[in-house]
C-alpha positions in Angstrom: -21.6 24.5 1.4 -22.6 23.3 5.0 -19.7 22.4 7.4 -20.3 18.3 7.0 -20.2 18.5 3.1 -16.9 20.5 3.0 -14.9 18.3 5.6 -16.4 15.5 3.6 -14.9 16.5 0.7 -11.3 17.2 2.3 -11.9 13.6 4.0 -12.3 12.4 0.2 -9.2 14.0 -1.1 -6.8 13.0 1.7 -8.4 8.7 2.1 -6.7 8.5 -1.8 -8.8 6.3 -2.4 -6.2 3.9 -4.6 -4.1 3.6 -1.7 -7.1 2.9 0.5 -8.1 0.1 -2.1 -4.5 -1.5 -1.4 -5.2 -1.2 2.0 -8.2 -3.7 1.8 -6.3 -5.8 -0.5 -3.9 -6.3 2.6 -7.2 -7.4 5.0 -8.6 -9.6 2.6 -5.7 -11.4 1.9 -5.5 -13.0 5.1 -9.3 -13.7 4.9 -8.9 -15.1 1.9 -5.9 -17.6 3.1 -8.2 -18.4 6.3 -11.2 -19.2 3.6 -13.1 -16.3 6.1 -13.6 -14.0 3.2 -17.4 -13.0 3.8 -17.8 -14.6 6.9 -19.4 -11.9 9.4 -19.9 -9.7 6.2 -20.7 -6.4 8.6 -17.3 -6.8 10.6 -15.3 -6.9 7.6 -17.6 -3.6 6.2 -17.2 -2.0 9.4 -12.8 -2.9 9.7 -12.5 -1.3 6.3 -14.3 1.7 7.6 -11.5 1.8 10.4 -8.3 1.5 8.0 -9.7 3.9 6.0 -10.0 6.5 9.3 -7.1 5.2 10.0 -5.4 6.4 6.9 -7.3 9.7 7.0 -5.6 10.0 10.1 -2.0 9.5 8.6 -2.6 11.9 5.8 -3.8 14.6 7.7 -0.5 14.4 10.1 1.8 14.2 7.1 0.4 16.8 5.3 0.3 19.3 8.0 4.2 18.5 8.5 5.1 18.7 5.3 3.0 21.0 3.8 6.4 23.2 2.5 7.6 20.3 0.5 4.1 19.2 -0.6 3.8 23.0 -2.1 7.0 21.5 -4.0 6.1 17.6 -5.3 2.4 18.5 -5.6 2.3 22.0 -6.9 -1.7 21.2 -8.6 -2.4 20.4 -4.7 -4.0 16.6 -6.0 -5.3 15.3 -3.1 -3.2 17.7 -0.7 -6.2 20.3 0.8 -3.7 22.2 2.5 -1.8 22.9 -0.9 -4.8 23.3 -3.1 -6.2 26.0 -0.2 -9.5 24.1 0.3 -8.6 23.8 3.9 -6.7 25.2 6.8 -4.1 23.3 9.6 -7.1 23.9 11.7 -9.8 21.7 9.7 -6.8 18.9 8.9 -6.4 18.6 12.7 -10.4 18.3 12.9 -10.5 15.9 10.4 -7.9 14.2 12.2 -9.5 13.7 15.2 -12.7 13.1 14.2 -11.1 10.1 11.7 -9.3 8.8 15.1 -12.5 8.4 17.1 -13.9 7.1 13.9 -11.3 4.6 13.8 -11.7 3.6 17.2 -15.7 3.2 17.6 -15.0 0.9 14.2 -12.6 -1.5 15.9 -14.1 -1.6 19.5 -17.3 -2.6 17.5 -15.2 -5.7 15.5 -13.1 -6.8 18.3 -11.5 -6.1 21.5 -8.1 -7.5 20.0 -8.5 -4.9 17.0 -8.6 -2.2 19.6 -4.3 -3.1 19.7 -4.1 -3.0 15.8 -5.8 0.3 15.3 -3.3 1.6 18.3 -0.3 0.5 16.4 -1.9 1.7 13.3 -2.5 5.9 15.4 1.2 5.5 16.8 2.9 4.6 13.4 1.1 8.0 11.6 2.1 9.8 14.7 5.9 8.9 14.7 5.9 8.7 11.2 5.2 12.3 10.9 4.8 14.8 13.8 7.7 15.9 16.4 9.9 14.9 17.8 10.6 11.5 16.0 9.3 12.3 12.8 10.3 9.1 11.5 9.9 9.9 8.2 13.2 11.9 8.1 15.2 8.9 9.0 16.6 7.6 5.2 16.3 4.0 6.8 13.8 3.6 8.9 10.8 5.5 7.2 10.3 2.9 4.9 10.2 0.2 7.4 7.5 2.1 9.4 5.3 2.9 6.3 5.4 -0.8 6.0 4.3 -1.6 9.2 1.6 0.9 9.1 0.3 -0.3 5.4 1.0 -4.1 5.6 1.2 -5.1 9.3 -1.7 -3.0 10.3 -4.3 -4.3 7.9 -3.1 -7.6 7.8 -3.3 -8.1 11.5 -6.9 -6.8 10.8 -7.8 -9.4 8.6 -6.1 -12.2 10.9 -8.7 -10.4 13.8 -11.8 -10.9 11.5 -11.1 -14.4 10.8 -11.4 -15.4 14.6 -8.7 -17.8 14.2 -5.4 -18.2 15.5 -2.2 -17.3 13.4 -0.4 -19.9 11.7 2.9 -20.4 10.4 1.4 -19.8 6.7 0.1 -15.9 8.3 4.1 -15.1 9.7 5.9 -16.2 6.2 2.7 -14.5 3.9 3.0 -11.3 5.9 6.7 -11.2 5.6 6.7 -12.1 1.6 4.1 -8.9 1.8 6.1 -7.0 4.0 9.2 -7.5 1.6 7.6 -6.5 -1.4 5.9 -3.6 -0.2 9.1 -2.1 1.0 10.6 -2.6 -2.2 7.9 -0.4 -3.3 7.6 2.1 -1.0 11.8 2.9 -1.7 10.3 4.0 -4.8 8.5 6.9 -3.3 11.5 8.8 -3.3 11.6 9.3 -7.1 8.5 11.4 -6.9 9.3 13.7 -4.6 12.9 14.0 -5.0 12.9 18.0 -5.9 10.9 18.8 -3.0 12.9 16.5 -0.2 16.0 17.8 -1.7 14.8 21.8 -1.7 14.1 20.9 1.7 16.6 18.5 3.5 14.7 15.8 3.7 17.2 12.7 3.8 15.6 10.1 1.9 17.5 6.5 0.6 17.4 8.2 -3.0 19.1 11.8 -2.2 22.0 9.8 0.7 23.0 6.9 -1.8 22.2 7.6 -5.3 20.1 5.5 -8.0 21.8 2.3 -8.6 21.7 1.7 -4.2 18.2 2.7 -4.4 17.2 0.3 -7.1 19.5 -2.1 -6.0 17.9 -2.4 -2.4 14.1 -2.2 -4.6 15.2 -5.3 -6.1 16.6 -7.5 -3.3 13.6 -6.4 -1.4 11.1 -7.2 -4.0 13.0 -10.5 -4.5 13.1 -11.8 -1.4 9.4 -11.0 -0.9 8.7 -12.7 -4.1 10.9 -16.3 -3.0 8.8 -16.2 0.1 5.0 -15.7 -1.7 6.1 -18.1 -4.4 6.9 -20.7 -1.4 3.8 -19.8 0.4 1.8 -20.3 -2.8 3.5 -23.4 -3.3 1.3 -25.0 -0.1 -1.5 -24.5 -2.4 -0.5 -26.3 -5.7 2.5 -25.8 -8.4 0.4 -23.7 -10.5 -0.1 -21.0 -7.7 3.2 -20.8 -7.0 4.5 -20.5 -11.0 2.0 -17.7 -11.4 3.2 -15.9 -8.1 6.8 -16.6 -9.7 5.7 -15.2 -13.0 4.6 -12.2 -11.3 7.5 -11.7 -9.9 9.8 -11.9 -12.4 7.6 -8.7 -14.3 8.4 -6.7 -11.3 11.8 -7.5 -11.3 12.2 -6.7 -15.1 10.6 -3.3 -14.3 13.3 -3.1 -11.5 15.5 -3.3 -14.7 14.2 -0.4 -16.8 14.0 1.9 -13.9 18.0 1.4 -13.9 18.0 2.4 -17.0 15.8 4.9 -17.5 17.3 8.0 -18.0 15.0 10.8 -17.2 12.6 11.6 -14.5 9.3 11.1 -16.8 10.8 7.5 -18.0 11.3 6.4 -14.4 7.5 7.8 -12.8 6.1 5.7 -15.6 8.1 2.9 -14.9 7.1 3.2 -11.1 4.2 3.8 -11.9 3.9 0.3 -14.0 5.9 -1.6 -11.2 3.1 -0.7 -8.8 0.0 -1.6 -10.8 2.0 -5.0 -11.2 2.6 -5.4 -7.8 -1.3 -4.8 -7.4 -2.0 -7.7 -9.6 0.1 -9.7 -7.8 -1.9 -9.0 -4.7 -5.5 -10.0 -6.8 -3.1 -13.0 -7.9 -2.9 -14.1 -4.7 -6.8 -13.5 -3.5 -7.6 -16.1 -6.5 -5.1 -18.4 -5.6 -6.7 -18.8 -1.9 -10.1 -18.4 -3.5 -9.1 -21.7 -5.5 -8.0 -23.4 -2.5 -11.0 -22.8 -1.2 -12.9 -24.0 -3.7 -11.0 -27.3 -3.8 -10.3 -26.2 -7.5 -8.4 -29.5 -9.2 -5.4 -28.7 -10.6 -5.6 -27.9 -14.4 -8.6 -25.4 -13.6 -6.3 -23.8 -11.0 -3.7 -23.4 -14.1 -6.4 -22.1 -16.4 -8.1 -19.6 -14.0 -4.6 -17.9 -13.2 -3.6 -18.0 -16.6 -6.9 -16.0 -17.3 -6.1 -13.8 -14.7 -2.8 -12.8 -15.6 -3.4 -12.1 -18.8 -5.9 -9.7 -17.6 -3.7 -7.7 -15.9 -0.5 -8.2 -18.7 -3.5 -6.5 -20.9 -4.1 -4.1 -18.5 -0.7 -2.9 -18.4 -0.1 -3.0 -22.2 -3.0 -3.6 -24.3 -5.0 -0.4 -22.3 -1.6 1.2 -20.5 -2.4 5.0 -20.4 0.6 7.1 -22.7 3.7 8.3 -20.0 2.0 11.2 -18.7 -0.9 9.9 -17.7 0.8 6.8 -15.8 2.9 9.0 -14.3 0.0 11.4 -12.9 -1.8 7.9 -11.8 1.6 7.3 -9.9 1.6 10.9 -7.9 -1.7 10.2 -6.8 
């Protein structure tokens, strides 16, 4: 295999390319809410290419620092090179810095103002995970940086391709985001609580238990959800019942992960809560895609109805059994 095919195959494992697909859901929404979506077509092509070096960047960090606890949470090595022995600290720091000038040439070629974004975006994977802040082994304030660095940064990309100023609509729908995605990323802790705990690592889970966990899932995922509901609300009553719908699912999911008594129980549950909390994200793309449109109404209301039943089938009609979900979940 020629040196350019194998490092593009270890840049394939480490993008994750579901996570990378929430990533873009985060730049269109803002597109989408400045009715941009399109707009400049090769900008927007050429900004997802730099959140996804950007990300390449991030994984490569993290998984060279924790590599010992990887060995742990991801014993089959899925999507972690270093684990699964298809590549060496050496190539990861390659990869790394080829991604970063990748990143780079991407934004300078959008926009002198994303050159700032894709900064914060570098700095954020650097503290997050290399010495000596190595953020992510502060219990309160790695979550709050992985939100920065998966909300705030492609966000602010979005709000760069649409050419227009922010508006008070952009600071409350990137804090609803921001809310809900750190109710989600608490979660993380679940998955690799045998390998954080073998290891030190102090996360919200192993300091404060379950119930606090949950508990601050919920408030987090709540408040996010009050503030997208208002948001939507600007748009018509429709938008902001389905956003309210939404986010009532995710807060009954909250629920069973309380109760759910066994480590298999609560990866699937996760795992469910995160697929939902994608569809709310595709809920809100159709709502500004309806605004848009000038959509009246009653075909507002039948559209989201449409589109959330979609995604309830998805999640029960077609769910994949426990296993499966949870697998989709460690990915």
């Amino acid at each position: 295999m020629s040196t350019a095919a194998r490092f593009s195959r270890i840049a394939w494992a480490v993008l994750r390319f579901r996570v990378a697909a929430m990533l873009w859901l985060f730049m269109f929404i803002p597109l989408a809410a400045h009715h941009a979506v399109g707009a400049q077509g090769w900008r927007q092509a050429v900004a997802a290419i730099a959140l996804a070096a950007s990300y390449i960047c991030a994984t490569t960090a993290n998984d060279i620092a924790d590599e010992h606890v990887d060995r742990v949470n991801h014993p089959a090595g899925r999507g972690r090179p270093l684990v699964a022995g298809t590549a060496s600290p050496r190539d990861m720091w390659v990869l790394h810095w080829i991604a970063a000038a990748v990143a780079g040439i991407c934004a300078a070629a959008v926009s002198v103002w994303m050159l700032p974004v894709m900064l914060l975006s570098l700095t954020v994977n650097w503290t997050y995970s290399l010495k000596p802040l190595q953020l992510s082994y502060r219990s309160l304030l790695a979550p709050v940086v992985l939100t920065a660095g998966y909300v705030a940064v492609p966000y602010l990309t979005g709000l760069v391709l649409t050419g227009a100023a922010p508006e008070r609509r952009d600071a409350y729908l990137l804090l609803g985001l921001c809310l809900l995605f750190l109710g989600r990323i608490v979660l993380k802790d679940f998955r690799d609580q045998a390998g954080d705990q073998l290891h030190g690592k102090p996360t919200l889970l192993l300091r404060h238990g379950k119930a606090a966990t949950v508990a601050a899932s919920a408030a987090s995922v709540a408040s996010g959800v009050v503030v997208l509901t208002l948001v939507a609300s600007t748009v018509s009553d429709a938008a902001a019942l389905a956003i309210a719908v939404a986010g009532a699912l995710l807060l009954a999911l909250l629920a069973g992960l309380a109760r759910a008594d066994n480590p298999q129980s609560e990866h699937a549950t996760i795992a469910d809560g995160a697929a939902a909390g994608n569809a709310l994200l595709i809920m809100l793309l159709a709502i500004f895609a309806l605004e848009q449109e000038a959509a009246p109404p009653a075909a507002q209301a039948l559209i989201l109805v449409f589109v959330g039943l979609v995604m309830a089938a998805k999640l029960t009609l077609v769910r994949p059994p426990a296993a499966a979900r949870q697998l989709a979940y460690r990915g």
